[in-house]
Every structure is written in C-alpha cells, then in structure tokens.
N, C-alpha and C positions, 0 to 999 in steps of 0.2 A: 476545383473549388465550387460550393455549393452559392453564388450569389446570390442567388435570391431566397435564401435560407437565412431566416433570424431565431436563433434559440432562447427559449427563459424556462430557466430554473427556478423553480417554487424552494425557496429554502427560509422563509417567512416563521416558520411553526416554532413552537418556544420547544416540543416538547417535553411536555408535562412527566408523563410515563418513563422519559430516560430517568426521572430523580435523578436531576444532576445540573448544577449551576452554568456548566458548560451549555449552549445550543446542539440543539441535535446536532445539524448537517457536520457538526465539529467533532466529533466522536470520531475516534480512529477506528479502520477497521486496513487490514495489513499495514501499518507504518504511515497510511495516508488517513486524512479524513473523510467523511464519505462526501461531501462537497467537493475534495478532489478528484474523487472514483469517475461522478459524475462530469464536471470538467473534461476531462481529460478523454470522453469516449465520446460527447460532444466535440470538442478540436477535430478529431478524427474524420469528420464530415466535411470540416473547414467551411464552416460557414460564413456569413456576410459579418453577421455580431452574436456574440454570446450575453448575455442580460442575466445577474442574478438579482433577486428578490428579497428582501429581508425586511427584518424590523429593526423601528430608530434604536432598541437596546442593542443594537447586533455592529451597529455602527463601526467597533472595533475591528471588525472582520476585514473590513475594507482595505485595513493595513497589513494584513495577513497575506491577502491578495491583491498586490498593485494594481496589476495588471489585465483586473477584470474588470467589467462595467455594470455596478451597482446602480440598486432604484432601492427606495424604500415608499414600502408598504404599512400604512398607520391610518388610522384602525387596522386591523385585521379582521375580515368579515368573509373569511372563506374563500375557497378558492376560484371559486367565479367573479369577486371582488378584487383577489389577487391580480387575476389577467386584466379585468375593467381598471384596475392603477396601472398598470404596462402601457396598454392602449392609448390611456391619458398621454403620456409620458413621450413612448415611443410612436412614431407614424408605420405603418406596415403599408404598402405600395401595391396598388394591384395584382401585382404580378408575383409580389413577392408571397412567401410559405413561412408559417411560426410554427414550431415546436415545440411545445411546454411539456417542460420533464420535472421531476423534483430530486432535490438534494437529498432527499433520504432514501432514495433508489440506487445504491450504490452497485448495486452487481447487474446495473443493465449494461448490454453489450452494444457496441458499434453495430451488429449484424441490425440488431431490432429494430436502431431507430433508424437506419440506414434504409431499408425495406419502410418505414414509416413515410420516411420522403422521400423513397419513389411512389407510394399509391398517393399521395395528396395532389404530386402531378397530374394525377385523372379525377380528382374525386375533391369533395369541400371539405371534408372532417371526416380524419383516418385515427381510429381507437386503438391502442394496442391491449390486445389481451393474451389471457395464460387460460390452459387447461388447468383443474383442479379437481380430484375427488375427494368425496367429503367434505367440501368448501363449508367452512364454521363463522367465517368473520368476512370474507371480500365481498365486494360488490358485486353485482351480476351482468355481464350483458346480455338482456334480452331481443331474439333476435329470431325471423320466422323467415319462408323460401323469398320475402318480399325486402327483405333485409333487417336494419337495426332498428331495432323499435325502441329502445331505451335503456337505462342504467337503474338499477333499483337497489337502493341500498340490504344487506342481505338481513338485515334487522326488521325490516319492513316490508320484505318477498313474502307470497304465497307461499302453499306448498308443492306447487306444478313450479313457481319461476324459482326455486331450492334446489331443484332436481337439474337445471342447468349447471352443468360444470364447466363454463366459458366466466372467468372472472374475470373485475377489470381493474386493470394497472394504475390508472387514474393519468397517463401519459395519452398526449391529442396530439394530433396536428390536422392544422390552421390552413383554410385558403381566405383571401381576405371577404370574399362572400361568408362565410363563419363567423372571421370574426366580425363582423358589422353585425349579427346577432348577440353578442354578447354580452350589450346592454338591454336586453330581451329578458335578462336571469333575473327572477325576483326572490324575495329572500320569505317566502310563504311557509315558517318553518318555524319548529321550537327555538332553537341555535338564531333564528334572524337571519343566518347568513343565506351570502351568494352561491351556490353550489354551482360546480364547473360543468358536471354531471348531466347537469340542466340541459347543456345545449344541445344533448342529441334530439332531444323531443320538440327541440325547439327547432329545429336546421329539418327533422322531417317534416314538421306543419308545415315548414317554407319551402318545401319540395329540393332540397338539398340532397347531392352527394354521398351517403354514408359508407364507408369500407373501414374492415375490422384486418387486422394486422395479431396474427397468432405468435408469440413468441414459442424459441422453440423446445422450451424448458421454463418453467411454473418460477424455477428457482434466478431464473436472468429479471421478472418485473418485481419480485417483491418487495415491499418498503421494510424499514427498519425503524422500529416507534419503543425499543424497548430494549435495556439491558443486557435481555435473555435473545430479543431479535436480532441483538448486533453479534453476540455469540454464534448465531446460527449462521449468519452472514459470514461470518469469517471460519467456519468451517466450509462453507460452500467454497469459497474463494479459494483456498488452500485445497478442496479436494479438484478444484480447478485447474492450477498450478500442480501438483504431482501427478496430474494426466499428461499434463502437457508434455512436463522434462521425461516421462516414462513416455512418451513417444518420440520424443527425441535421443534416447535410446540412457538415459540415467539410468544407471541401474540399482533397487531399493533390498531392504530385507524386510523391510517395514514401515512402508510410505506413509503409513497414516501417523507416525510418531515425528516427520519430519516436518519443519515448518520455513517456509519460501517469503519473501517479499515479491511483491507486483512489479518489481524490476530488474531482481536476476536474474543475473545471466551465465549462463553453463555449456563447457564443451562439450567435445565427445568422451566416450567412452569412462564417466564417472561415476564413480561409485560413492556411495552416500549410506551409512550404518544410522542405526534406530537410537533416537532421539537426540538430532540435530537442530538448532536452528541458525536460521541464514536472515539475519535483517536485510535493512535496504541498501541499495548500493554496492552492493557482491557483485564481483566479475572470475567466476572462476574456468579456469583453462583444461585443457585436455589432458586423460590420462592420470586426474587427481582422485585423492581415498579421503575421503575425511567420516574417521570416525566417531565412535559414541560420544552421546553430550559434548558435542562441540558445538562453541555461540562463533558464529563469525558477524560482521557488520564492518562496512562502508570500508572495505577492504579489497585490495585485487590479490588472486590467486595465480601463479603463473601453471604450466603445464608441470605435469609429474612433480605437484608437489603431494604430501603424504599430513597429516594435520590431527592428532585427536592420540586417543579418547581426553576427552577432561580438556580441552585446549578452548582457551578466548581470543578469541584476533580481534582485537577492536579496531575503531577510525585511523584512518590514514596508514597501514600498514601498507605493505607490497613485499608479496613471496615469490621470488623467483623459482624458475626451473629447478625441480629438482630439490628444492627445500623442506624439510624434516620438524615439523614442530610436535612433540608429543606428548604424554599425559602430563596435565596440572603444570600448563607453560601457558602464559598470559603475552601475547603482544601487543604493543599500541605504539601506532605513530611510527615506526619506524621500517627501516628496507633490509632487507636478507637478501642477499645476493645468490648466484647458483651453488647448489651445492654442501651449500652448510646445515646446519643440524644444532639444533634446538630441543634434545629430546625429553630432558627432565625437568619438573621442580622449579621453574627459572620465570622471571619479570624481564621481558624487554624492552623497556622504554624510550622514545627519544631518539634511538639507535640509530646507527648505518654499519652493518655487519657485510664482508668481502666475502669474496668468494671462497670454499674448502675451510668455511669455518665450525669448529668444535665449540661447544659452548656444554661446560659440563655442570651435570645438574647441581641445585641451588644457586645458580649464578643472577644475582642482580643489580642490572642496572640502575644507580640510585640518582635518578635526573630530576630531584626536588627536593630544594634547598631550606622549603617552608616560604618563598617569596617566587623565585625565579623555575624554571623548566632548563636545562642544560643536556647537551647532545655526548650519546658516546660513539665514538669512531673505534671499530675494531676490522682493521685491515685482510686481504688475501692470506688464507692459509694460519691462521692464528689457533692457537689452542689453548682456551677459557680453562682450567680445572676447577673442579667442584668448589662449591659452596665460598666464591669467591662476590668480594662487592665491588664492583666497578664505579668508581665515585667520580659524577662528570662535574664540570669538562674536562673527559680523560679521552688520550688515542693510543690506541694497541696495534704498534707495527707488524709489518707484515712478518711472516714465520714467525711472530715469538711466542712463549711459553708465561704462561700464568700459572703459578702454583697454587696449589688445591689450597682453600683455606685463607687467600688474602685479600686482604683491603686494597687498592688498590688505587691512587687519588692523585699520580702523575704518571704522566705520558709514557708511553713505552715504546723504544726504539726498535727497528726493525732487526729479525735475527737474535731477539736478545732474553732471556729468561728473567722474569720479573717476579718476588715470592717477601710477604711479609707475613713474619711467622716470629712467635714467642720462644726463649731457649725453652725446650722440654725439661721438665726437672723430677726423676722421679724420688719416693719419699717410703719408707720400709713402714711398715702397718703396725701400727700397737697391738698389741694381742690382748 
C-alpha cells in the first residue's frame, strides 16, 4: 500500500464539445464511464485516499459513487485553481506525494502512473508525457540536456518548440515542496484562469526537482473532450482487449468485428467467430464456440458449451457443461443444466432446464403475465417438441414428452406424455 500516496482526479470540466447534457467524465466507454476507467487504475496503486473534483451541477455524481470522496470546485478557474481548492480543503504532509490525474484520461494504465510515483520519490514534480508525430493540438514539453524548461501550449509554440514531439498529458505528481508553489500560479491570461502547466517554470526558478515520465504508447495519456474522441477511445480499448485474449490463446477469424467488456473473462482453448459481442460481466469457460452475431451479457458460460449464430443470452443466465444454444434462441435469467440443447427458434425465460434436455424449436416459455414474472421448471431428460408454449408456473417431469404444438399451463408428471391439440378435420375443396 502506497501510504503516503494521495490521488485527485480533475473531473470538474462541464464539457462543452461532448454536446451532451450528460458531464464528461460520465460518458461510457466499454460498459463503464470514463470516471470509473480512471478509479479503478488509481485503486491499483492503493493509495492513502482517492479525492475526486467536480462542480456544485455534478453534485448528483456523488450518489452514483458512494464510496468515493468528493470536494467541489466553484468557480471553475482552471486547473491550477482546481489543485489551489484541494489544497485548501485537503492538508498534504511533508512526506506525503499527490497525483493529479483527470477523469477524461480513461485509457491511462496502472504501469504509467505507477512509474509516476516511483520518480516523485526522488524528484518534486514528475510530468507524464507521450511521444507524438505531427502533434496538431497537445501541449508541448519543452525540455534541453539541462532538463524541463517548460510546458507551452501548442497554439502559442514557435516553430523550433512544434518540431518537439514530446507532448503533455497534463498528469503531475506532487512533492509537498511543489505543491507549496502552487499558489505562485497566476492567471495572466485571456481565459483569467489558473493554469497547472504553470508550475514547471515556476518549481525551476525555485531550483526544484523536475523528471519527465514517458508513457509507453501516445494512445495510454490521451484525453477524451469529444464525441468522436470517445469513439477513438473505445476502439483503442477493445483493440486492447483482443490482444490480450489472442495471447491468452482465444482463437479469432476476425478480431476486429469482435467486441469485449473490461471485465471478461475467458478460458482456454476458445473460439470466437466474426461479429460477436460480449458485455459486462461474462464468465466464459473452456473448450467453448460461440459463433456469429451472438450478444451475450452478465452471463456465466460453463466449459464445452457451443452458443450462436443469432443467439442473445442476457442477465442472470448460467450455461452449463456441454450446453447447445443456437440460431435465433434468446435466454434470460435462467440455468441449463449439462447437456441439453436449445437449438432453434425458442425464448427461455425465468427457467430452470435439467440435465439431457431437448427443447425443440419454437419453444416458449411464457413467464409474463402483464403484472408478475413466473418460473418454468423443466426436469432431467425431458423432451419439449416444437413450437410448444410452456405457460408458467408450470413443471415438466422428468423423462416426459411434450407434444409438438401445445399449450401447455399445468404441471407434468414424471414418465408421462403431455400434448394439447385440436381434432384435425379435413374439408373436400369446391372446385
């Protein structure tokens, strides 16, 4: 545990550029928001406290996240104004190290800031930057054999500090000699505001520490202020994720049609056909296929099951060993035991399906009444025939027989053939 480690996240900024009534840092990007991306690679460090930053409109957030420990920031006067309200608020201890990250950095990784504080152990203010060619819009760290000479906005660079392609993340960390310059930043600027930016020039005049922190991909520091940014973001992410399960030995035909949540989980030896998705909350086991346009979510897979094309497994399912779901079968909510098979046409809702069961297509279960949700129990070794409704609350004993074509809206005994069906009546044709 990092104790003498205090983290704050900047997630203060309304913005503007998403066009969107939402707050930034609240925008999903894989199934999480990018406030949790960040969270969550902070924890990692296990620091002393985690500190986020916002404005009094954001207030709501606070219930979103119990569990975290908000400050608010009002006015909003930039981000060297931001940390001078923390400062206020919080006391930082000699000995202790602060980290300021921001909420809209959601693909930073544990390594970065991780190497962030180890160099502040030796040094007062440690910058993280990225390499960039043809840098258009970031910031620049300006920086000679004598070290960091400063931050210059790329709008306002020459054309000697342009040709630097060292840009910067806008992520610091803090020895408390730093920050007691903090209140040094003055707001000599069109905007009025504080710029954080400030304080490397400010920490050299006072003959301070400076070291620069390289991340080790351009595509881990960048922010997300747009739309179109958070698209790009959530391609990084996901081409992230099908490296990973491709070294963990996934086997693809076409991994860039495939799409992962940040907390799937996958055994060995599986295979995964072109244009799947997998939400959050996937547990899938060894030795499983799941093929085309299959959506699974918040679902557990067991080993050697088989699942697709066309197939939806929604919330609260569990597939066991060896279980069969295939084209245009819908599950939610309910357990499949080993063995059975689910291949066509069919809704299964509510369920609890035994082991060696047949379920033949167009088969569904009708567990909603217009008020209430009702369970169907279909026991070991039963067999569903086609284009049958199973009307819960109903239970289907073990070994029995459903005939193709019924209704079905009491219970059925074990061993016993169950079938409701109209007389057939045929009728000779007019000519």
């Amino acid at each position: 545990m990092a104790n003498n480690l205090k983290i704050l996240i900047l997630a203060a900024g309304k913005g503007t550029r998403m066009n969107s009534s939402l707050p930034k840092v609240l925008h999903h990007l894989n199934d999480k928001s990018m406030l949790e991306h960040v969270l969550e690679q902070s924890k990692l460090l296990k620091p002393k406290k985690i500190f986020v930053l916002i404005n009094k409109e954001m207030r709501f957030v606070t219930k979103l996240f119990p569990k975290e420990n908000f400050l608010i920031q009002q006015p909003q006067l930039g981000t060297g104004h931001a940390v001078m309200t923390f400062l206020n608020k919080v006391k930082i201890s000699d000995n202790e190290k602060l980290l300021v990250l921001y909420g809209d950095n959601p693909l930073i990784e544990k390594k970065d800031i991780q190497l962030m504080f180890e160099k502040i152990k030796k040094n007062n203010l440690v910058l993280l930057g990225f390499k960039k060619i043809n840098n258009q819009s970031y910031g620049i760290i300006v920086k000679n054999n004598k070290g960091i000479d400063k931050i210059v906005e790329f709008k306002e660079a020459s054309k000697k500090e342009r040709k630097i392609n060292i840009c910067n993340s806008g992520m610091m960390a803090f020895d408390n000699k730093a920050l007691k310059l903090i209140k040094n930043i003055k707001n000599n600027n069109k905007k009025k505001e504080y710029y954080l930016t400030d304080i490397v020039e400010i920490s050299k005049k006072n003959g301070l520490k400076i070291n620069l922190v390289l991340s080790d991909s351009e595509k881990n520091a960048v922010g997300v202020n747009s739309q179109i940014e958070l698209i790009e973001a959530e391609q990084i992410m996901q081409e992230r994720l099908r490296k990973k399960f491709i070294k963990q030995g996934v086997k693809f035909i076409d991994p860039n049609t495939v799409y992962f949540s940040s907390d799937t989980k996958i055994g060995k030896n599986v295979k995964i056909e072109p244009f799947v998705v997998i939400g959050k909350k996937v547990k899938i086991g060894d030795n499983v296929v799941i093929k085309s346009f299959s959506h699974i979510e918040e679902a557990v897979i067991k080993n050697k099951v088989e699942i697709g094309p066309f197939a939806r497994i929604r919330p609260g399912s569990n597939l066991e060993e060896g279980v069969k779901i295939g084209n245009f079968v819908e599950v939610k909510k309910s357990k499949i035991e080993k063995g059975s098979k689910v291949n066509h046409l069919s809704y299964i809702g509510d369920a609890s399906i035994g082991k060696n069961v047949n379920i033949g297509a167009g088969t569904i279960t009708c567990n909603y009444d217009g008020k209430n949700k009702s369970k169907t129990i279909i026991k070991d070794n039963a067999f569903i025939g086609s284009n049958t409704s199973l009307i819960a609350p109903v239970i289907i004993g073990k070994n029995s027989l459903v005939g193709a074509g019924s209704s079905i809206s009491k219970n059925v005994k074990d061993n016993n053939l169950a079938l409701t069906r109209a007389v057939q009546k045929s009728f000779k044709k007019n000519k």
